[in-house]
C-alpha positions as MATLAB code, in Angstrom:
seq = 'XXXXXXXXXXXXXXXXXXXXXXXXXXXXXXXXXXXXXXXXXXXXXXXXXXXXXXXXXXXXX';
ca = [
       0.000    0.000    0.000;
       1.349    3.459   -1.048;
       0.331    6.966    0.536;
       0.466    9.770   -0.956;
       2.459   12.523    1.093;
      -0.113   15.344    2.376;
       0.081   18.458    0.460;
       1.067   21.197    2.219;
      -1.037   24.203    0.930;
      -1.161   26.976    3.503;
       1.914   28.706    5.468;
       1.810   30.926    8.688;
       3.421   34.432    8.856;
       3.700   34.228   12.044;
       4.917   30.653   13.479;
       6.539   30.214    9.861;
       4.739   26.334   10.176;
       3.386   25.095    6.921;
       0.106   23.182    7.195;
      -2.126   21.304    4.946;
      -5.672   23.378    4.218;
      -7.979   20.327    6.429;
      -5.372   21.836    9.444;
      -6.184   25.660    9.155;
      -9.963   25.709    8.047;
     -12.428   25.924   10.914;
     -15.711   27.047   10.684;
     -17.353   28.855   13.637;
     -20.623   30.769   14.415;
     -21.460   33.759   12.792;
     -25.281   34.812   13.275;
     -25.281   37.697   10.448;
     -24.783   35.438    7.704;
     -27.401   33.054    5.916;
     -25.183   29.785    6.536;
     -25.371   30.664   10.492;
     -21.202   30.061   10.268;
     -18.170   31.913    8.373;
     -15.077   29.891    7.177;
     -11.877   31.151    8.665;
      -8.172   30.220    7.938;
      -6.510   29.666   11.460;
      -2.618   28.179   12.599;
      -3.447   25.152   14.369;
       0.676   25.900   15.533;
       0.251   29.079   17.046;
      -3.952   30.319   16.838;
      -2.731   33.231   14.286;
      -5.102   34.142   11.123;
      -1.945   35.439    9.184;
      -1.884   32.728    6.707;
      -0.999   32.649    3.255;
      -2.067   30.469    0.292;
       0.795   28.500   -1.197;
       0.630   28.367   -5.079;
       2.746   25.560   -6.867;
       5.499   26.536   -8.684;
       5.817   25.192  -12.130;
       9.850   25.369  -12.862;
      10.490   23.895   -9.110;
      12.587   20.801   -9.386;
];
C-alpha cells in the first residue's frame, strides 16, 4: 500500500509552520450570515489568522 504525502497548501506568517488546508480551516458561528457560520483560515501551531495560500510553482525541481 502506497500513501500519498499530504500536500502542504497553507503557510503561517507568524509561526513560519506550513500546514495542509484540512489543518487551518475551521468554521465557527457567525449569526449575520445566511449559513449561520463563516469559514476562517486559522494556525493550528500558534492560533494566528496570518496565513498565506501556497501556489505551486511550475519550474520547481
Amino acid at each position: 500500500m502506497t500513501t500519498t504525502p499530504m500536500q502542504l497548501t497553507h503557510h503561517c506568517r507568524n509561526c513560519d509552520a506550513h500546514h495542509p488546508l484540512h489543518r487551518v480551516r475551521q468554521c465557527i458561528p457567525a449569526d449575520n450570515t445566511p449559513e449561520g457560520e463563516v469559514e476562517v483560515m486559522v494556525c493550528p501551531t500558534c492560533g494566528s489568522y496570518d496565513l498565506e495560500q501556497l501556489l505551486e510553482a511550475g519550474h520547481a525541481e
